[in-house]
C-alpha positions as CSV (number, residue, x, y, z in Angstrom):
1,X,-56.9,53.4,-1.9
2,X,-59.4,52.1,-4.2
3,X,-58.4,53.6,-7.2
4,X,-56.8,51.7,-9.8
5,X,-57.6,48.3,-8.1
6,X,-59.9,45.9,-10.1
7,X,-63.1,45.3,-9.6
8,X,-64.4,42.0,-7.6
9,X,-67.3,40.4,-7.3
10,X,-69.0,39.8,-3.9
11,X,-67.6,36.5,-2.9
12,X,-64.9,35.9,-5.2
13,X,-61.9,33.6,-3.4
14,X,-58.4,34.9,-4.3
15,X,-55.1,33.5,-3.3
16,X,-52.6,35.5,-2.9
17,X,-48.9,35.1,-3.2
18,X,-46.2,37.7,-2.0
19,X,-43.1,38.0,-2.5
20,X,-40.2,40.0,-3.8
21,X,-40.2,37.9,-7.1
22,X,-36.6,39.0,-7.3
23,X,-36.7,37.4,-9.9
24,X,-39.7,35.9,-10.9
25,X,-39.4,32.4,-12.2
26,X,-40.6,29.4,-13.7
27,X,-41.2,28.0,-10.2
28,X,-43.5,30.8,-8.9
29,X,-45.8,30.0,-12.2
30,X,-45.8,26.7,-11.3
31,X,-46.9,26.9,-7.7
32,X,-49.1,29.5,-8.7
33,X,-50.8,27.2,-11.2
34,X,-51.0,24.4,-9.3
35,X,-53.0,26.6,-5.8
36,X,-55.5,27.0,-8.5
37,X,-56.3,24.0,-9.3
38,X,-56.2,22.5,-5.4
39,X,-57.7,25.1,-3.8
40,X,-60.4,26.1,-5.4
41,X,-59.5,29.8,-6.2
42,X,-60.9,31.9,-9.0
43,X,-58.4,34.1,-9.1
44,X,-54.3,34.3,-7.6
45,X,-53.1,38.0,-7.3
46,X,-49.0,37.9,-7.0
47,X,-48.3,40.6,-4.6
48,X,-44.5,41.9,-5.6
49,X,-43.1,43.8,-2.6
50,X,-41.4,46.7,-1.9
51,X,-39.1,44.6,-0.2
52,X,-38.4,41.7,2.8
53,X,-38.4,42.8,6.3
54,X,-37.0,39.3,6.7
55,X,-33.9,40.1,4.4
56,X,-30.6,42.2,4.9
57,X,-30.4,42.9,1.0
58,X,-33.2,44.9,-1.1
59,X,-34.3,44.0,-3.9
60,X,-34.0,44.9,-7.4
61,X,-36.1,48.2,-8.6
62,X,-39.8,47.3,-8.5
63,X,-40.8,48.0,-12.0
64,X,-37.9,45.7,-13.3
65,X,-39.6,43.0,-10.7
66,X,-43.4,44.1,-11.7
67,X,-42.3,43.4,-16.1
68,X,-40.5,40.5,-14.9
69,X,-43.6,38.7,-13.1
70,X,-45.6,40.1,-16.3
71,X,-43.7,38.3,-18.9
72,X,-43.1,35.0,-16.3
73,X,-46.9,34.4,-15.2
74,X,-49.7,35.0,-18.5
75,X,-53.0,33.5,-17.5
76,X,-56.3,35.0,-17.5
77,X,-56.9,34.2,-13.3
78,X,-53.7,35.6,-11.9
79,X,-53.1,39.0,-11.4
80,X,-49.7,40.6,-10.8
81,X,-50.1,43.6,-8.5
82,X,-47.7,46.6,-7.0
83,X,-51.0,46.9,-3.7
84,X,-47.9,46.8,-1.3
85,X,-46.0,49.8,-2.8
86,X,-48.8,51.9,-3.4
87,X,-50.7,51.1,0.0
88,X,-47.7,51.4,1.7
89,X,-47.5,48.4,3.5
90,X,-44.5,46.4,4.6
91,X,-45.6,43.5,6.9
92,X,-47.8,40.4,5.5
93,X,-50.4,41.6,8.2
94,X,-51.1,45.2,7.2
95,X,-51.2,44.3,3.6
96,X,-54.0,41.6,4.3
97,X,-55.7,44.4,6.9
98,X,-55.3,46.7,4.0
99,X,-56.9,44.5,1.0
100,X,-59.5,43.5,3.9
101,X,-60.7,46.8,3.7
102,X,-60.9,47.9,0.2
103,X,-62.9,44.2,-0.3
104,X,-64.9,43.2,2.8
105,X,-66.9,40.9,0.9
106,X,-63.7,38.8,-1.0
107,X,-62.3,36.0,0.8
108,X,-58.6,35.7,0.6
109,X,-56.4,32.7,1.3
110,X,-52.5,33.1,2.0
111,X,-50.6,31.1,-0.4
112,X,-46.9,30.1,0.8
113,X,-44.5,27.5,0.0
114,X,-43.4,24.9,2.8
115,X,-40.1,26.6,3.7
116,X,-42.2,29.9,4.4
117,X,-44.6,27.7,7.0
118,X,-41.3,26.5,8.6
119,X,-40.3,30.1,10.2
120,X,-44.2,31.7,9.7
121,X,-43.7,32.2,13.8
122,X,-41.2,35.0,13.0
123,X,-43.5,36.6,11.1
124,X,-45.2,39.9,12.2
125,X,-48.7,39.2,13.7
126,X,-48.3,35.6,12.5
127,X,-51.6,34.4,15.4
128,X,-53.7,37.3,13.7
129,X,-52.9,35.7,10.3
130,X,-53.7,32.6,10.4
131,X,-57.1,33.3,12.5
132,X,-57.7,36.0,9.5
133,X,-57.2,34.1,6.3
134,X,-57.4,30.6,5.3
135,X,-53.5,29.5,4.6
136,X,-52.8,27.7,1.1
137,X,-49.5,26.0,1.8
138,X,-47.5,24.6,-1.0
139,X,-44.6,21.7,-0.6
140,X,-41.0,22.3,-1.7
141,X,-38.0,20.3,-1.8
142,X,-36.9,19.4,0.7
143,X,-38.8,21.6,3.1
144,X,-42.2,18.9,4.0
145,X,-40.5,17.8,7.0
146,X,-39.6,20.8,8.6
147,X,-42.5,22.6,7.6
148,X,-44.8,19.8,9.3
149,X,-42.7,19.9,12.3
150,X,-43.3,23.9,12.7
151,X,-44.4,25.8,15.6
152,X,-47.3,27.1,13.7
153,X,-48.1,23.7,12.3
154,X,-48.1,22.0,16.2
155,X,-50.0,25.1,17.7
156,X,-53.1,25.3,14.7
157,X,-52.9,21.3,14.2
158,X,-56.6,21.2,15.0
159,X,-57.5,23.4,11.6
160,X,-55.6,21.1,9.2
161,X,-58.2,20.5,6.4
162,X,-56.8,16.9,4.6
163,X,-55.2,17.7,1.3
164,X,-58.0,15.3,-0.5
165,X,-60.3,18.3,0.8
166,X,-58.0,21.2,-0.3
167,X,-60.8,22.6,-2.8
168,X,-63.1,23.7,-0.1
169,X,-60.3,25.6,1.5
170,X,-61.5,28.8,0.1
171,X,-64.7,28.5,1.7
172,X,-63.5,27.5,5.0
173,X,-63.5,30.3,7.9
174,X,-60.4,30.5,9.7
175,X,-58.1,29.7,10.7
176,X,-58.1,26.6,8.3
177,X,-55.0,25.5,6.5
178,X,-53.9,23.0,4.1
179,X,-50.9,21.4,3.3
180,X,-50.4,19.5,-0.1
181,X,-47.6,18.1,-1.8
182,X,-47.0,18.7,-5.3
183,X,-44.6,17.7,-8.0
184,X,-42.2,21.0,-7.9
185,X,-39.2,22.5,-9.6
186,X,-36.8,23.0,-7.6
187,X,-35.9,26.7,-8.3
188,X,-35.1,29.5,-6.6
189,X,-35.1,33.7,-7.3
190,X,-31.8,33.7,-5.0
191,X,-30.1,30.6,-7.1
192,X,-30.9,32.9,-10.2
193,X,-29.5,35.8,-9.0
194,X,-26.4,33.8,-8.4
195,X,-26.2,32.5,-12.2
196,X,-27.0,35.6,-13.7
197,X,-24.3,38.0,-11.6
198,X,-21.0,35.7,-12.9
């Protein structure tokens, strides 16, 4: 499992943001850049997946999706990484029990934008999750209302770290979560998809 996975230093604190990237956009970079700067991550690994349980229609082919994500994101702390496909994970769980693993000594933080916080209770193993990993969430258009309205957001209200203290969130133990807004562009794979097929 270990081969052809960087090295990491003891005690490095990497986000990490999944999706399909299907396609990547302008919008992932931008979130992606911003959880650096508020959350106090060295690093942000993009984790392009094989696919959405959550989503009738697969993707397009993976190594499209993988040069995509390469040519969208360029910055020396962000990583753009296939671990899903080749570790053979499909669920957000098993790929965070799986990284767990190879890198006991690494702590990870879940990165997701608002809309994802909204249904995270559908999720597989959502409970384990959040106790797991610290969670990095990221406002959207449109989406801060519902998202601070969510089941997840009620039931783990307790570990809501204030967004002025969002840097330490890395070096919280779960579950911890923040929530901060940020300017965004409002953007979407799917609304690309659209444009590009007419």
């Amino acid at each position: 499992m270990t081969q052809g996975l960087p090295y990491v230093p003891d005690g490095r604190v990497i986000g990490l943001l999944g999706g399909s990237f299907d396609p990547a956009h302008q919008g992932h970079s931008h979130i992606t850049r911003e959880a650096l700067k508020r959350f106090g991550l060295d690093e942000v690994w993009w984790l392009v997946s094989p696919g959405n349980p959550l989503k009738a229609e697969g993707p397009a082919p993976m190594a499209q999706r993988m040069a995509q994500a390469r040519a969208v994101m360029v910055h020396p702390r962000v990583r753009i990484s296939d671990f899903e496909a080749r570790a053979g994970t499909r669920y957000t769980a098993e790929t965070l029990r799986a990284l767990m693993a190879v890198y006991p000594k690494v702590r990870f933080v879940w990165l997701m934008g608002a809309d994802n916080l909204a249904q995270f209770d559908q999720w597989r193993d959502w409970r384990w999750i959040i106790e797991a990993v610290p969670l990095g969430i990221l406002a959207r258009p449109e989406e801060r209302l519902r998202a601070r309205g969510a089941k997840a957001a009620d039931i783990y209200r307790a570990f809501r770290l204030a967004a002025r203290d969002s840097h330490g969130l890395g070096r919280r133990a779960a579950p911890a979560w923040c929530f901060v807004n940020v300017p965004m562009r409002d953007i979407s794979s799917s609304e690309i998809r659209a444009r590009d097929a007419v």
